[in-house]
N, C-alpha and C positions, 0 to 999 in steps of 0.2 A: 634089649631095646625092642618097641613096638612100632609100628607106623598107625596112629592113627588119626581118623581124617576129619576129625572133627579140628582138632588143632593145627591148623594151615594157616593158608596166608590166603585161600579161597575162601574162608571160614572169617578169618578174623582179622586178612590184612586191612591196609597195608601196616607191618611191622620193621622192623626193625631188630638185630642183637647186639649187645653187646658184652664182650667178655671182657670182664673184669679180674681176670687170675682167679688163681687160687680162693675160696674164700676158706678161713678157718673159723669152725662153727664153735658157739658156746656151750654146746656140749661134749664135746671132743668130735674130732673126725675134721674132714678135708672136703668140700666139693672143690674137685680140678677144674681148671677152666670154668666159672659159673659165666654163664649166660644168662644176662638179665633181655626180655624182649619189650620193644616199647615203641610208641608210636607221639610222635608229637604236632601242634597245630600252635596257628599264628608262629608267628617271627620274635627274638632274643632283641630289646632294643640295646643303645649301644651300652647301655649303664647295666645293665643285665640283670635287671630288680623288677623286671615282670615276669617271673616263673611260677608257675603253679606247677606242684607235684602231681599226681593223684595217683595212692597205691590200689593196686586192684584188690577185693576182699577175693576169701575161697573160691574156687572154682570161676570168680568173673575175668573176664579180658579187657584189652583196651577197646575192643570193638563196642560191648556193652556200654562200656563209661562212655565213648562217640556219642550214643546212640541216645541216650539220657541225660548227659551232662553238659556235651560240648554244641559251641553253636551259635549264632546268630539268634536273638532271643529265648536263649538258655543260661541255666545259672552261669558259665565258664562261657565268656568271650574271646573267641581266637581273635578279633579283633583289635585287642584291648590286652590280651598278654598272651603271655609263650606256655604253651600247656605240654606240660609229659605225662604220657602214662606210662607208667611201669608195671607188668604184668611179674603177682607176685613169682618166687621160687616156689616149684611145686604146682605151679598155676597151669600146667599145661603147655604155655608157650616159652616161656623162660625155662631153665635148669631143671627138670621134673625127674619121678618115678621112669618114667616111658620112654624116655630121649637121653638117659643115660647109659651108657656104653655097662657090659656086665665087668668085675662081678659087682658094682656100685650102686648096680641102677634096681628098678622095679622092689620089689620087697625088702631091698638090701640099702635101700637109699637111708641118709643119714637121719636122724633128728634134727630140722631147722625148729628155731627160734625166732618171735617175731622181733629180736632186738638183732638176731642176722641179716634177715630181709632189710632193715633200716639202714644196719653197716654197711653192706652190698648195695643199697640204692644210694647211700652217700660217696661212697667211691665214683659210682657212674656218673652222677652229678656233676660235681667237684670235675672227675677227668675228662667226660667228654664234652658237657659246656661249659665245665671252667665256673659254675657257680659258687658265688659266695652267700647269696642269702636266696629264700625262696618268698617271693609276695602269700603266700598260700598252699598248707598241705590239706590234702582233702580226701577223706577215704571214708567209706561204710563198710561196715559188717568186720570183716577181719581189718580191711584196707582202713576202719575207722582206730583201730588197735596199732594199727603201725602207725596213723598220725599222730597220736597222743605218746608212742614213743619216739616219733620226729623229735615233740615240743619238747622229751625231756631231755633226750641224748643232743641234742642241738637247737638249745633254747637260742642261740646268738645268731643262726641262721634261720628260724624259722619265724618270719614275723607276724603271721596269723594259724591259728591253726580249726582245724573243723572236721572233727569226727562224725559220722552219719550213723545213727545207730547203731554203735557199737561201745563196751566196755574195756576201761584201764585193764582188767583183769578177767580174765573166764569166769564165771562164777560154774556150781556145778547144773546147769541146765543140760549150754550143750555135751557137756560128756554125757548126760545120761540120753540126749539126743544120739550120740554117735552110739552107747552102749546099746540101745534098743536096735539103732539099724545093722549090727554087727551081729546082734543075735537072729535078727530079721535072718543074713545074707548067710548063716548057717543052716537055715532051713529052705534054703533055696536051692535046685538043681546048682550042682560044678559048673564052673567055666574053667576052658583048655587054659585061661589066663591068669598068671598069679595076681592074686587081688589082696594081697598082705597090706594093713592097712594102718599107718601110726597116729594114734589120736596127742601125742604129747606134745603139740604145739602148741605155744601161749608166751604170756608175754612175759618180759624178765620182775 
């Protein structure tokens, strides 16, 4: 484990965790304890059919999604419904590389799936408000790849769905995007820091 201070709550609160047990990943392996982090706006009315999800894409937070989406003349009304964010696995704030305990954590972290991130945000859902349907899932870039497998793994609960420029599927761009900056960070001076780094996330 690391401390780093980009990922706080100076940085990107206010948040929120929650641990959802064990998750068992789709590719073998265990995350213990996953900690999903997540920040929510406007109020649950009593029927509880004003929720909007929003998963965060790579590297974004719930503070980013605030800062763009949510809002008094913004697309997402706190007014008008109950909004979550959920900061993906690996995102930094939630379950990551860096804030796992060894020998698990940093380079040794597992393979997530973006159909894990979905099972893991459905649990938290489902357990900590008790939802049964979502008014709206809504994500870009990767967070646009988890909604579109909201719509499929839980077509009964999810009654609109809105992907932001992102694909069902990777196509091979970004690997050849990550493969180029992998070769970049081999011709880079060493950092004391292990920077192991797995590009096999994608959708099922």
């Amino acid at each position: 484990m690391i401390d780093n201070s980009y990922y706080t709550q100076d940085v990107h609160g206010p948040y929120e965790l929650y641990d959802i047990g064990n998750l068992e990943l789709e590719e073998g392996g265990t995350i213990r304890g996953c900690n999903l982090a997540y920040a929510t706006f406007g109020k649950l009315n009593a029927a509880k059919d004003n929720a909007i999800l929003i998963p965060t894409w790579y590297s974004g937070t719930n503070k980013i999604m605030e800062q763009v989406y949510i809002g008094q003349g913004h697309a997402l009304d706190p007014d008008k419904y109950f909004i979550v964010v959920v900061n993906q696995i690996g995102s930094g704030l939630s379950t990551s590389p860096h804030n796992t305990p060894a020998p698990a954590g940093m380079g040794n972290f597992p393979h997530v799936r973006i159909g894990d991130d979905v099972r893991a945000q459905y649990k938290f859902v489902t357990e900590r408000f008790d939802l049964k349907s979502l008014a709206l899932v809504a994500g870009g870039s990767m967070g646009a790849q988890q909604t579109y497998e909201w719509a499929v793994r839980y077509p009964d609960m999810v009654k609109r769905a809105a992907p932001i420029a992102g694909t069902a599927r990777n196509t091979g761009i970004p690997f050849m995007i990550l493969f180029s900056r992998k070769r970049w960070s081999r011709r880079s001076p060493p950092t004391p820091v292990s920077t192991r780094v797995s590009t096999h996330r994608r959708t099922t």
